[in-house]
C-alpha positions, 0 to 999 in steps of 0.5 A: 500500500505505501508503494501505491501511495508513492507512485501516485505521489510522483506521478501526481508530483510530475503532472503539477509541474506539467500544469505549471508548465501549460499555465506558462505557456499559455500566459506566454502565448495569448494567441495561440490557437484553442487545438494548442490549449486543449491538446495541452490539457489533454496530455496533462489529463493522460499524464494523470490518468495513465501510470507510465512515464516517459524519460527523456534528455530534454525533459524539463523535470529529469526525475520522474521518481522525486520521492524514491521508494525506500525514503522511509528506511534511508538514514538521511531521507532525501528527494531528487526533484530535478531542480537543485533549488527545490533539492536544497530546500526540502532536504534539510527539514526532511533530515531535520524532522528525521531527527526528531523523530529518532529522539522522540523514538529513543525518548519512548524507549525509555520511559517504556523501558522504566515502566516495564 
């Protein structure tokens, strides 16, 4: 179930920046014709609708995995969204809250260890 959860997750991940990405475009390109904008929002509806994705040099988000599988068994969690700004933000509070979490975990151990 969690492998389920972060597949949808990516692939959710993934279509937000294509809907960035037409929503740029078409404020860049008032004029351009309406068979531009609906095929645009259909490929963004099939990039939501359908689990597969295809990688490419000249993808504008090189990752299509941000979150790996096992971010939940790492020492040091971390993502690799494809943009080193956005890497460099949300990695140290994911190892900052992982540890606080492993002090919340250790603090648990020993008051269940002097109650037993």
């Amino acid at each position: 179930m969690d492998k389920l959860f972060l597949v949808i997750l990516n692939n959710t991940l993934v279509a937000g920046w294509m809907i960035l990405a037409v929503i740029v475009f078409r404020f860049i390109c008032k004029k351009a014709p309406k068979w531009v904008n609906c095929l645009l929002w259909g490929l963004v509806g099939i990039r939501l609708a359908f689990p597969f994705s295809i990688e490419s040099i000249f993808s504008l988000i090189p990752s299509a995995k941000p979150i790996p599988s096992d971010i939940e068994y790492a020492a040091i969690p971390q993502i690799d969204a494809g943009i080193q700004s956005v890497n460099t933000v949300i990695n140290p509070v994911l190892a900052n809250r992982q540890a606080a979490i492993h002090g919340e975990v250790r603090l648990m151990r020993r008051k269940v260890g002097r109650s037993v």
